[in-house]
BAPAMAR-418006 format. One line per field, with one value per residue (C-alpha): y, z, x. Coordinates in steps of 0.5 Angstrom, whole numbers. Layout:
yy	Y/...
zz	Z/...
xx	X/...
This chain:
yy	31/33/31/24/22/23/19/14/14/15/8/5/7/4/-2/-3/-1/-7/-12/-11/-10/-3/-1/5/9/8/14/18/16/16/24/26/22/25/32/30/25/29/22/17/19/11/8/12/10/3/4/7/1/-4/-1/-1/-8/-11/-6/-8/-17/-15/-11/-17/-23/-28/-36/-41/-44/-36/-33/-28/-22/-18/-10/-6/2/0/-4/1/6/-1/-1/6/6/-1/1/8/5/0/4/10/5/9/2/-1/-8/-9/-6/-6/-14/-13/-9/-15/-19/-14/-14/-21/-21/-16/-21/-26/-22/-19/-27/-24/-31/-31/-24/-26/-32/-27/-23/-28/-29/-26/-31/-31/-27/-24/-28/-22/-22/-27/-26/-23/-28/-34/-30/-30/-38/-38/-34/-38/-44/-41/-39/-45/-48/-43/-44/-49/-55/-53/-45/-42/-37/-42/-43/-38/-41/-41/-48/-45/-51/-51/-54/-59/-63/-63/-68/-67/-71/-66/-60/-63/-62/-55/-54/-58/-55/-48/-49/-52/-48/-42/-46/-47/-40/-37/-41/-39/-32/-32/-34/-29/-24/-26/-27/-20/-17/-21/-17/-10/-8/-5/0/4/8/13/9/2/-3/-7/-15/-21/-23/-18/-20/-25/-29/-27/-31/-32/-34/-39/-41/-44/-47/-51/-53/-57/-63/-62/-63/-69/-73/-70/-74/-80/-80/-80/-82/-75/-71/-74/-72/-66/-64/-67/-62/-56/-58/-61/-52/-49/-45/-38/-34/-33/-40/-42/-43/-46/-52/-53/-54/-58/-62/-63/-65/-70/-74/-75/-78/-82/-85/-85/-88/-91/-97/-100/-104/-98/-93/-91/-86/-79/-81/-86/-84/-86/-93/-92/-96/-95/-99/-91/-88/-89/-95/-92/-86/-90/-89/-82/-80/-73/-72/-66/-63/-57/-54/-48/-44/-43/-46/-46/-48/-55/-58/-62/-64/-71/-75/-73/-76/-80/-84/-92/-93/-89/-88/-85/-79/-78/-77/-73/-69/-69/-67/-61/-59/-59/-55/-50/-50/-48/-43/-39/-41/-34/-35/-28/-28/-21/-20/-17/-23/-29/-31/-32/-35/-40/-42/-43/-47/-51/-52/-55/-59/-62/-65/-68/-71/-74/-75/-79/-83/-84/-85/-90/-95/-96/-96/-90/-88/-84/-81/-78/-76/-72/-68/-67/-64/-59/-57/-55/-49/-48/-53/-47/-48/-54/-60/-63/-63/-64/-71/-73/-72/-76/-81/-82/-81/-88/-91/-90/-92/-86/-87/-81/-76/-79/-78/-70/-69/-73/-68/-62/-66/-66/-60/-58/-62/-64/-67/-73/-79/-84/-79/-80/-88/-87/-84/-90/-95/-93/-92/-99/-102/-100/-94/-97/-91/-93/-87/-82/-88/-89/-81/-81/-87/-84/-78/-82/-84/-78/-75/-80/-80/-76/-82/-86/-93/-91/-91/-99/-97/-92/-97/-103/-99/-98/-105/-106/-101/-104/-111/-109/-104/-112/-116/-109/-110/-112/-112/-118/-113/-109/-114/-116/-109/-108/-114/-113/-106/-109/-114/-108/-105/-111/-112/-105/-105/-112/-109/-103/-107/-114/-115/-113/-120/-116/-114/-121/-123/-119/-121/-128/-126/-123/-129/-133/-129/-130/-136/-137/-142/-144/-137/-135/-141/-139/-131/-134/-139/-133/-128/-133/-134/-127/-127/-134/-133/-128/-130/-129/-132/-139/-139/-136/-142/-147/-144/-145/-151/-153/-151/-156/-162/-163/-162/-166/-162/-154/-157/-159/-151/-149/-153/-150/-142/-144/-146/-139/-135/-141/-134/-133/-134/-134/-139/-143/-142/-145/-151/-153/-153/-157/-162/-164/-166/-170/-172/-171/-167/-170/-166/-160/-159/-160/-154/-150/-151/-149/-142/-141/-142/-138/-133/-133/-132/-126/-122/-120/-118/-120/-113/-106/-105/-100/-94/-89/-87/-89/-88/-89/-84/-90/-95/-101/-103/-110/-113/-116/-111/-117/-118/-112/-116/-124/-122/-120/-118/-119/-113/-111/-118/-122/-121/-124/-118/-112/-111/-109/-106/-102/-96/-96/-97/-92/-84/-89/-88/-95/-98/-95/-98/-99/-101/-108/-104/-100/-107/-111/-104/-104/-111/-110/-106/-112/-110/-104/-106/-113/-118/-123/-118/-113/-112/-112/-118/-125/-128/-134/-141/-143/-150/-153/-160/-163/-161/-167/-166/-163/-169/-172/-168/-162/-166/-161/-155/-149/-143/-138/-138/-141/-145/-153/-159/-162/-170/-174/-175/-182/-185/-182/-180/-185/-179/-184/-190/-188/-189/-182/-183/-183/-177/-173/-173/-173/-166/-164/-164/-159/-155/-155/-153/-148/-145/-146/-141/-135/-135/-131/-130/-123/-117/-113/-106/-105/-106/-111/-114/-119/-121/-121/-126/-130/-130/-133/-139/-141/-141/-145/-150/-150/-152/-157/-160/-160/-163/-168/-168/-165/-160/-160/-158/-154/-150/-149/-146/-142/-139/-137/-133/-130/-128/-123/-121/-123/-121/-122/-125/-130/-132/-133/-136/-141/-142/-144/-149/-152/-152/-156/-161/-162/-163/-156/-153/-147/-146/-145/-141/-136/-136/-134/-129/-126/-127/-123/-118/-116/-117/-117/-119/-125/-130/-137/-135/-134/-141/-144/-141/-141/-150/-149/-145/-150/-156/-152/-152/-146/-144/-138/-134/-140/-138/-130/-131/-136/-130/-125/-129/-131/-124/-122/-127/-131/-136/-138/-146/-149/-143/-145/-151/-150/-146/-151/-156/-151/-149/-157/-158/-152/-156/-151/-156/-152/-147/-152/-155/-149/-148/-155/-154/-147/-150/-156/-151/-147/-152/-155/-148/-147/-147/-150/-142/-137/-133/-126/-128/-127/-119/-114/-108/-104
zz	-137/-130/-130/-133/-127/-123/-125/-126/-120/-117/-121/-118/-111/-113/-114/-108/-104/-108/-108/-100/-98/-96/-98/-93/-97/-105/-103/-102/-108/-112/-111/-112/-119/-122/-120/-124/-130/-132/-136/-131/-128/-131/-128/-121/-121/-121/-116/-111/-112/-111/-105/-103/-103/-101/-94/-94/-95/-89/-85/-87/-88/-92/-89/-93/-93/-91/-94/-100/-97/-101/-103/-97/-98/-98/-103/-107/-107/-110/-116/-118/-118/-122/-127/-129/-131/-134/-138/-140/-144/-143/-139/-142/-143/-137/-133/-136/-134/-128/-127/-130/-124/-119/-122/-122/-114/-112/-116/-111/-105/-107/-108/-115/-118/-125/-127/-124/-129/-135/-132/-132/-140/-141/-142/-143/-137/-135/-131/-126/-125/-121/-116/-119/-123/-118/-114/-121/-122/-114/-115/-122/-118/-112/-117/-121/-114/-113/-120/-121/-127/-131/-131/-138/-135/-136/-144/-145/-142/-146/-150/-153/-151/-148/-139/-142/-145/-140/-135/-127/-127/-133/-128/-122/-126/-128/-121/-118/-123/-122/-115/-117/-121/-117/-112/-116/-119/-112/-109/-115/-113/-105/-108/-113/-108/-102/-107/-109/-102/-101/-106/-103/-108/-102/-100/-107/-102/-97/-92/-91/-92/-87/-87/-91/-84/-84/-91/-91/-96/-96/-97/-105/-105/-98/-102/-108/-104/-99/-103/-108/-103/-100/-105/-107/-100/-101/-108/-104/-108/-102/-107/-111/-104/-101/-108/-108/-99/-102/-107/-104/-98/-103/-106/-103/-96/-95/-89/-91/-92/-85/-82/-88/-89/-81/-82/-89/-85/-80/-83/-88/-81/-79/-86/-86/-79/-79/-86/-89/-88/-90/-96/-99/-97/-104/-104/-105/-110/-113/-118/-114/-116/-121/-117/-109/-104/-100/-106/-106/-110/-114/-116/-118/-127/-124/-122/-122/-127/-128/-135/-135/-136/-134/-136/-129/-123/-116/-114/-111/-105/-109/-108/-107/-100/-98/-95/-97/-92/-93/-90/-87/-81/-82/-87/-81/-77/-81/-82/-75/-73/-78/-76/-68/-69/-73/-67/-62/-66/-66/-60/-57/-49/-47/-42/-42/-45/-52/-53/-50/-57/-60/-54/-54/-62/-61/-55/-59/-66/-62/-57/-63/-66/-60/-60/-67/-64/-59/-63/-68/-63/-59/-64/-65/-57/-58/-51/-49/-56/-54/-48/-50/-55/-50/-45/-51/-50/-43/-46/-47/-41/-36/-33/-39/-35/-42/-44/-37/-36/-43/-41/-34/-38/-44/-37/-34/-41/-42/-35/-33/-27/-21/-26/-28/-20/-20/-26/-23/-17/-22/-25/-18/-17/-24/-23/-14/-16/-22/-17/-23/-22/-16/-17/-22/-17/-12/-18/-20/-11/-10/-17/-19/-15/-9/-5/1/4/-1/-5/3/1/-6/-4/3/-3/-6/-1/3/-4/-1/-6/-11/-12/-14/-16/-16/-8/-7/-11/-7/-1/-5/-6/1/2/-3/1/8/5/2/8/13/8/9/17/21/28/28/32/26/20/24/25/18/15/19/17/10/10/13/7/3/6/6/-2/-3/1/-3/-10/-9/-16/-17/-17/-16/-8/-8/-10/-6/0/-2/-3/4/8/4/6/13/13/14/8/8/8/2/-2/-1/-3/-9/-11/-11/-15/-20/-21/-22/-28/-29/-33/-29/-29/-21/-19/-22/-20/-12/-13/-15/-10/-5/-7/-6/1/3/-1/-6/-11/-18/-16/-16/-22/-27/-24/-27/-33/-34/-34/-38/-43/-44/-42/-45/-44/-37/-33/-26/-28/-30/-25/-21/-26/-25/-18/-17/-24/-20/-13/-18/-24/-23/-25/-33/-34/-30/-34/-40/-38/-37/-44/-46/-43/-46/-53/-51/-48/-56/-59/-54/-56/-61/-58/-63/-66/-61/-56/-58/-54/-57/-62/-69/-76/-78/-77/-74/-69/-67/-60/-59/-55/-56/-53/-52/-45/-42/-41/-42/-37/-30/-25/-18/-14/-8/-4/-3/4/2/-2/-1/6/2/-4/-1/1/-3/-10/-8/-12/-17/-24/-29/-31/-38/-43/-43/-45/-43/-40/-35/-33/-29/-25/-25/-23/-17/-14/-14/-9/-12/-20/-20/-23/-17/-12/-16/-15/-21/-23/-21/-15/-17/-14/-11/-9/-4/-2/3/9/14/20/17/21/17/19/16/9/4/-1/0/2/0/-7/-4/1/3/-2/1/2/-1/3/5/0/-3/-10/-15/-17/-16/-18/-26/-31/-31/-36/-43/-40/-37/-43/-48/-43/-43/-51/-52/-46/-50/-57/-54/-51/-57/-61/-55/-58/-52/-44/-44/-44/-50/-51/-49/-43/-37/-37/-42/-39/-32/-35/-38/-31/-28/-33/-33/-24/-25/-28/-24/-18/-22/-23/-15/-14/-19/-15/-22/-19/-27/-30/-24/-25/-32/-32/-26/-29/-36/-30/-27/-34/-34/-26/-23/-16/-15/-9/-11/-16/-11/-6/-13/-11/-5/-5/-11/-6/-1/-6/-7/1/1/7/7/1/2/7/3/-2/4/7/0/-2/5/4/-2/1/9/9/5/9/5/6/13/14/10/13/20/19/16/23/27/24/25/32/32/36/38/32/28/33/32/24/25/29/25/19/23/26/17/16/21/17/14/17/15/19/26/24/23/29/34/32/34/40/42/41/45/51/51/50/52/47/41/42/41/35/32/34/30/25/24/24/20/14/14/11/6/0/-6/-8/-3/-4/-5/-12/-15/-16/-11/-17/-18
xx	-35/-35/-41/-41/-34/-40/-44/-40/-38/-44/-47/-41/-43/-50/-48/-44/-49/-56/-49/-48/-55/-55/-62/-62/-57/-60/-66/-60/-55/-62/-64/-56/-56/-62/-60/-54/-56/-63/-64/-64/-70/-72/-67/-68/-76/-73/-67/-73/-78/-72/-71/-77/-78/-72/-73/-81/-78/-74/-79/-84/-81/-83/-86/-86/-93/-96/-103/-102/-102/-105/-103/-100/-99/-92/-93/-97/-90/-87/-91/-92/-84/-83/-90/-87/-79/-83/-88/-84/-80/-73/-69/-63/-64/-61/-65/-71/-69/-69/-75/-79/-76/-78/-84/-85/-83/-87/-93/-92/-91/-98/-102/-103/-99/-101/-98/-92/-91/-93/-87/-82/-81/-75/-69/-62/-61/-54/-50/-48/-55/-53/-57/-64/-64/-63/-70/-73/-72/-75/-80/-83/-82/-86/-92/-92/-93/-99/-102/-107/-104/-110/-110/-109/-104/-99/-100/-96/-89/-83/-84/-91/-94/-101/-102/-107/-102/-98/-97/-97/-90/-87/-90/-86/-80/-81/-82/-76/-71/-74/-72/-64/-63/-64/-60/-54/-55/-56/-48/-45/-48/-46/-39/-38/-40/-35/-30/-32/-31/-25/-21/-23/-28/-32/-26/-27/-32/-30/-35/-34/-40/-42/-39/-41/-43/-48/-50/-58/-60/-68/-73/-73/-65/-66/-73/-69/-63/-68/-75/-72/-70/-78/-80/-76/-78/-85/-86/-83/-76/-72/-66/-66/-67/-61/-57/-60/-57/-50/-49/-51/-46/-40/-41/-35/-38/-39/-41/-46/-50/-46/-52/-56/-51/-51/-59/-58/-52/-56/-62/-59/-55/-62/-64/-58/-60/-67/-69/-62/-60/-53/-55/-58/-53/-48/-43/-43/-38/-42/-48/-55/-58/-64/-69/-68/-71/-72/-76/-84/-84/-91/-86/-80/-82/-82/-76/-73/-66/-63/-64/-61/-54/-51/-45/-43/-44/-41/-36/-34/-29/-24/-17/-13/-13/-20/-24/-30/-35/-36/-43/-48/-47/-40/-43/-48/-42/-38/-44/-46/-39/-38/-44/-42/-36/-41/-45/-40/-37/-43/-46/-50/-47/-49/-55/-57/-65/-64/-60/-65/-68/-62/-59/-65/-65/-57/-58/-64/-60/-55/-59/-61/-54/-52/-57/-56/-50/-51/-55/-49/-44/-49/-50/-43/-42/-36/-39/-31/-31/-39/-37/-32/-37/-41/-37/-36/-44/-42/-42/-49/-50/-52/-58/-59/-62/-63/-55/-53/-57/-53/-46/-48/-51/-45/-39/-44/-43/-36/-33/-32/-36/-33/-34/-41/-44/-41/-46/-52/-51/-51/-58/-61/-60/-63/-68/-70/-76/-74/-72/-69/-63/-60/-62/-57/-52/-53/-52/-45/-43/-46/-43/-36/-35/-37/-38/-43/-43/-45/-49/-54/-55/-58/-61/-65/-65/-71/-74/-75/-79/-85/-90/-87/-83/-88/-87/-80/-79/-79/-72/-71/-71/-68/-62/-62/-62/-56/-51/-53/-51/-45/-43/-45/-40/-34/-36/-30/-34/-40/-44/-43/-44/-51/-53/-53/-56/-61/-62/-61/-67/-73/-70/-71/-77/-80/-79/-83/-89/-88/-88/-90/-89/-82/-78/-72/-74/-76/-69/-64/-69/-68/-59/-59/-63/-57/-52/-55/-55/-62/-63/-70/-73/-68/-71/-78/-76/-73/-78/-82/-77/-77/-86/-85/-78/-78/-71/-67/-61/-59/-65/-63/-56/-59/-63/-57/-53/-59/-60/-52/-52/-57/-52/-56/-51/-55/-59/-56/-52/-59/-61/-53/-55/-62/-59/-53/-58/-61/-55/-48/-44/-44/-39/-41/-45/-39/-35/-40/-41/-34/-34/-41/-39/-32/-36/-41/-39/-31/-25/-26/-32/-29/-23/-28/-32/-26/-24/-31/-30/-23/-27/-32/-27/-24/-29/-33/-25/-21/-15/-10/-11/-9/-15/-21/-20/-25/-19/-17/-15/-22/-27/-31/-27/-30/-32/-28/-31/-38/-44/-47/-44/-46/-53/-50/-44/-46/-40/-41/-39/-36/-39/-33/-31/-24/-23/-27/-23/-16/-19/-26/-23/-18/-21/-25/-26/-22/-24/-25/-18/-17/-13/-6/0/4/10/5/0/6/7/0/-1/3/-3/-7/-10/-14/-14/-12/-17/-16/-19/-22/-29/-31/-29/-32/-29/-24/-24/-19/-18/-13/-11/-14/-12/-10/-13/-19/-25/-29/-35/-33/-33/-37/-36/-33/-37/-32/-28/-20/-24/-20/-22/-28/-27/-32/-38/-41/-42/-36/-37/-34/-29/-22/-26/-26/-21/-18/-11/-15/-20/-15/-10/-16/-18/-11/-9/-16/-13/-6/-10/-14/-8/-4/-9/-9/-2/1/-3/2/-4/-3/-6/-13/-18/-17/-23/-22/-15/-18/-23/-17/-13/-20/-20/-13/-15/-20/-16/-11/-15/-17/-11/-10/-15/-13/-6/-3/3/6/-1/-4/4/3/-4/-2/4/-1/-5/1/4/-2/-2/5/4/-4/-5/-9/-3/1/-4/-5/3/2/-3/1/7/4/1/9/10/14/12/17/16/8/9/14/7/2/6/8/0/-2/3/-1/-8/-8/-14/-15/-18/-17/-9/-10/-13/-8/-2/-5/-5/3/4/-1/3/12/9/8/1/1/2/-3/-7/-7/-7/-14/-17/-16/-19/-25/-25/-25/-31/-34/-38/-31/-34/-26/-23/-27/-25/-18/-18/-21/-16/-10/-13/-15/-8/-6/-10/-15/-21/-27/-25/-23/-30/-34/-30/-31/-39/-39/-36/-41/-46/-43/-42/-48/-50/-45/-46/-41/-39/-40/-47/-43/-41/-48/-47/-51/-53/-59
């Protein structure tokens, strides 16, 4: 009786160490065992040949696609142990089951595929053999694989139907359902076996096993889990491949198939985006369609169906409120993103050498399913969501140039332009020798940063790379040129402002030698002799830009500009209509239209034209609905805004020298404006100077437009070259502006005004960007200088009240105020305005000029004086504040100085375009 406790008991131990794998410990429990049970030497023949196995496929794994090996001497102990419980005939019928299964995995391991067949006919097989029985379906389905289709091995199959009447396809099948049913059979396995340790079955023994982690699938088990889909998208049969990758994913997780599901997730995210469009997508939920455009059309009679049934089968996630993906790309990104969070759970940190390889197969999985995911997330434009995700592969991310260039490239994409630099430092560092990094690095300092320091560094990075730098060197002096460009418009002195435009245009020169057919160089060659004043030079250059990109936008409106410095107003106009056909959405060249259609067409056409931007300003928008902001309910939130305007809508940069003064140094190290309530955005508007989008620089530059001055002399009469400049009076012949019949224009313009108003519902900013709502302030400011110059002060009032219902305190709202003030002959009350519009901006030259008359015409010539200076001081080809300035000196008495003024005035404007040059964007 003693006896037979024991040998339960050591039967029991047995089965715990074949359950968790411990091959090591079944010699030693055999030896006990045969000294105890004299007639279980059968059984420990089977128990030794298992053993031996097992640690041989551990020692020796198995790739699919390997060679047969062939007989090992090891391989011979293996088939001396299974051949004597097998002959001897003394095996319960369980056992002597799984010896057969044993057998016919050793057949395989050896190449000898027929004999494993014949080893392979029992059926009925237990169901707590669970996992003997799933490597016997793998190990059939591998030998059916291996077997030529006509070979008579396979006469003998459990239906007793001979191979010559079966068809290639039926084979497929049987093979297909070899493999799913051992992958079925192999989860319902792997859950059993974890449920099974969960409830302390390994705690029976005095020593502990070792941990589900420790646990490995083996070949024949991952075979059956993994080869049934391959060879689904080797058929051509994509829609069964799909199916096949969602049910093994839908089975309840268990530790040990972790790292399958990983590599399964993945690989069907990657199916999902790369060969799934939205038409072809059906719901895990959902059947598959029984014709699909994703399989072989050659193959579609020949589909795979499942005909079989087991008893058990694993294990599903169900539950009520789960949620279920509606398209493509929403799988592929819950995919992706459990797949992630797998990856940063079992990320392999350590750098110490045993552990280098699996460091390295961690940081290569990884690497993988953030590139998926910046594909996913990429084309719905979630750049913040993104960004966030790839800062949680910082962790991998030491000495990983790959990961790091990622994150700078999402922070660029999200806005998050100062935290994008830093990255592309650490790029640089990884890799000294790449010069796309650090022109990266310029494009942000010179664009929305506006840092010119740091952007002259990464610029001179590039060039001092020499020939390294290749092609890419003319864009190293190109950037150069840029931030020389920018740093003579934030320039205060005039030695400084000619220093570096002409440090500017060696560099621009420098990057057309270097690259002649690079219309770029030519372009901003041509902006910086505009800039200049240097018309005729700036007209060749942009010809010469324009052979070689014939529809840039920036050169065309160059040209319009250009052309308009030189009065042939039609003329710039036809450009302006030209460019507006190939780009209708730009809005720097509508702002430009409506200034040239008002000097040659009239105000009607004008007030037309700012119609057409707010349809389109309604139609580029949805902002009824709370903005994007990279979050949502929904697993995919929608960008709002239309990404057709990163290319259609081009903002100019810190160019405009009547903003950049107060907000360079200030705006700098600043991040983008993220979205925000309507509570913070009048606190925020205060700040005008910094965020507001009538001074920001990455906003358009508005035109403001005041009456016209009284004493301005006629010489002077032509456009503004700056945005808020004085009206121009008509010059000789006057344009037949006053001469048309303005009342049924003017009210047939101003009822369309009022229903497009209508049907914005409110001006108040709601949540989100600011950027639409700068847009919409510009539009209402456009209009309401039209209006002035219309002598309208109730319409001009009622547009520049919608702006300042977005920004309040801009200073170019209240500048707007002002010029509507001094239309009604309210002087004091203009005054007020100016003085409130410089309190917020010191710096802004057309309200200088402005209050500068008002102080000329109180009398008051000192300070007018003083006031004029300061703006001339600001920007020194202001044409309309050396003339201002020449009236207060004339009437001081100090003629000599007047006549000066009045001279560079007249040279000045003869030069002026109708906008200034500065609001094309100045941008890599």
């Amino acid at each position: 009786m003693t006896a037979k406790k024991s040998g339960s008991r050591l039967e029991t131990e047995i089965e715990r160490c074949r359950s968790e794998s411990q091959w090591d410990k079944i010699p030693e429990l055999v030896r006990q065992l045969s000294a105890k049970l004299i007639s279980n030497d059968d059984l420990g023949e089977l128990l030794l040949g298992e053993c031996k196995l097992q640690t041989y496929l551990k020692e020796n794994p198995i790739k699919q696609g390997a060679s047969p090996r062939g007989p090992r001497p090891k391989l011979v102990e293996v088939r001396k142990h299974l051949t004597a419980a097998l002959d001897r005939g003394n095996l319960k019928a369980d056992y002597l089951q799984e010896a057969s299964i044993l057998m016919a995995k050793l057949c395989y391991v050896e190449g000898e595929y027929r004999d494993a067949l014949g080893s392979l006919l029992l059926v009925g097989a237990p169901v707590y053999r669970l996992s003997m029985i799933a490597e016997a379906y793998a190990t059939k389905g591998l030998c059916l694989e291996k077997v030529p289709a006509a070979s008579p091995s396979l006469s003998n199959r459990n239906t007793g139907s001979p191979a010559s009447n079966r068809s290639t396809t039926d084979r497929e099948q049987d093979i297909i359902t070899c493999y799913e049913k051992s992958g079925d059979i192999a989860l319902l396995y792997l859950q059993e076996a974890e449920k099974a340790l969960s409830a302390g079955i390994q705690n029976r023994s005095p020593k502990p096993g070792p941990t589900a982690q420790d646990q490995e699938l083996g070949y024949f088990l991952e075979t059956g889990l993994q080869r049934a889909h391959v060879i689904h998208f080797k058929n051509g049969n994509l829609t069964q491949g799909v199916g096949r990758f969602r049910e093994i994913l839908r089975a309840v997780e268990t530790r040990t198939t972790q790292n399958l599901r990983m590599t399964i997730a993945r690989q069907l995210a990657e199916i999902l985006l790369r060969g799934m469009c939205e038409q072809s997508y059906w719901s895990p939920l959902e059947d598959p369609p029984t014709v699909s455009p994703l399989d072989d059309p050659t193959r579609q009679g020949h589909t795979h169906s499942k005909n079989y049934n087991l008893s058990r089968r694993p294990r599903v996630y169900s539950g009520e409120n789960l949620f279920c993906p509606q398209e493509n790309t929403e799988e592929a990104l819950l995919l992706l993103l459990i797949s992630e969070s797998m990856a940063n759970r079992d990320a392999v940190l350590s750098r110490i050498p045993e552990h280098n390889n699996d460091r390295i197969i961690s940081l290569q999985s990884a690497s993988v399913v953030y590139d998926l995911l910046t594909i996913a997330l990429g084309r719905r434009g979630q750049y913040e969501m993104l960004s966030e995700c790839l800062e949680r592969a910082m962790k991998f991310a030491f000495e990983e140039f790959h990961l790091w260039y990622q994150l700078a490239l999402s922070l660029m994409a999200a806005g998050k332009s100062a935290r994008a630099v830093k990255v592309l430092k650490e790029c640089i560092r990884l890799k000294p020798d790449d010069p796309t990094i650090p022109l990266l690095a310029v494009k942000l300092c010179i664009g929305p940063l506006h840092w010119l320091d740091e952007g002259e560094c990464f610029g001179k990075m590039v060039i001092e790379m020499g020939e390294k730098a290749a092609e890419f060197r003319a864009k190293g002096y190109l950037a150069i040129g840029l931030v020389y460009s920018l740093k003579a418009t934030d320039a205060s002195l005039r030695s400084m402002q000619e220093e570096y435009q002409r440090k500017a245009l060696g560099a621009f020169q420098r990057a057309q030698s270097l690259s002649p057919t690079d219309h770029l160089a030519a372009f901003y060659l041509a902006l910086q002799l505009a800039v200049s004043r240097q018309i005729p030079e700036a007209l060749g250059y942009v010809r010469q830009a324009l052979q070689l990109q014939g529809d840039d936008v920036h050169s065309l409106h160059l040209l319009a500009l250009l052309l308009s410095a030189q009065k042939h107003y039609h003329d710039a106009l036809n450009i302006i209509e030209m460019a507006l056909s190939e780009y209708p959405e730009n809005f720097n060249l509508l702002y430009t239209k409506v200034k040239l259609e008002a000097m040659c067409r009239g105000p009607e056409e004008a007030l037309l034209t700012c119609k057409h931007m707010l349809q389109i300003w309604k139609s580029f928008y949805n902002l009824t609905n709370p903005s994007d902001s990279g979050r949502g309910s929904s697993l995919l939130d929608r960008a709002i805004a239309d990404r057709r305007q990163l290319n259609a809508m081009t903002l100019p940069d810190f160019s405009d020298p009547e903003t950049v003064s107060g907000s360079s140094s200030s705006h700098s190290g600043s991040e983008p404006v993220s979205p925000i309530s309507p509570s913070t955005l009048s606190t925020l508007s205060t700040l005008s100077s910094l965020s507001s989008p009538l001074s920001s620089p990455s906003s358009p530059v508005f035109v403001l437009q005041p009456p016209p001055p009284p004493k301005n002399p006629p010489s002077l009469s032509t456009s503004p070259p700056f945005p808020s400049s004085p009206p121009p009076l008509p010059p000789p012949p006057p344009p037949p502006i006053k001469t048309r019949t303005q009342s049924f224009c003017t009210s047939r313009v101003e009822q369309a005004l009022s229903e497009v108003a209508s049907s914005l519902q409110s001006s108040a900013p709601k949540h989100g960007p600011l950027h639409p709502w700068m847009t919409l302030a510009q539009i209402w400011l456009h209009a309401a200088e039209v209006y002035i110059g219309m002598s309208k002060p109730a319409e001009a009032t009622a547009c520049t009240q919608e702006a300042a219902n977005l920004f309040p305190t801009s200073h170019n709202v209240l500048y707007m105020r002002g010029q509507i003030a001094e239309l009604r002959g309210n002087m004091d009350e203009a005054k007020r305005w100016y003085e409130e519009a410089l309190s917020i901006n010191p710096t802004h030259v057309k309200t200088m000029q402005r209050l500068g008359l008002i102080l000329h015409q109180l009398q008051r010539y000192s300070l007018s004086e003083k006031v004029l200076r300061d703006a001339v001081q600001v920007n020194s080809t202001a044409h309309d504040v050396w003339n201002s300035l020449g009236e207060v000196l004339q009437a001081q008495g100090n003629a000599a100085a007047a006549t000066e003024c009045f001279l560079t005035a007249l040279e000045l404007e003869a030069s002026s375009p109708i906008l200034p040059f500065t609001i094309i964007p100045r941008a890599l």
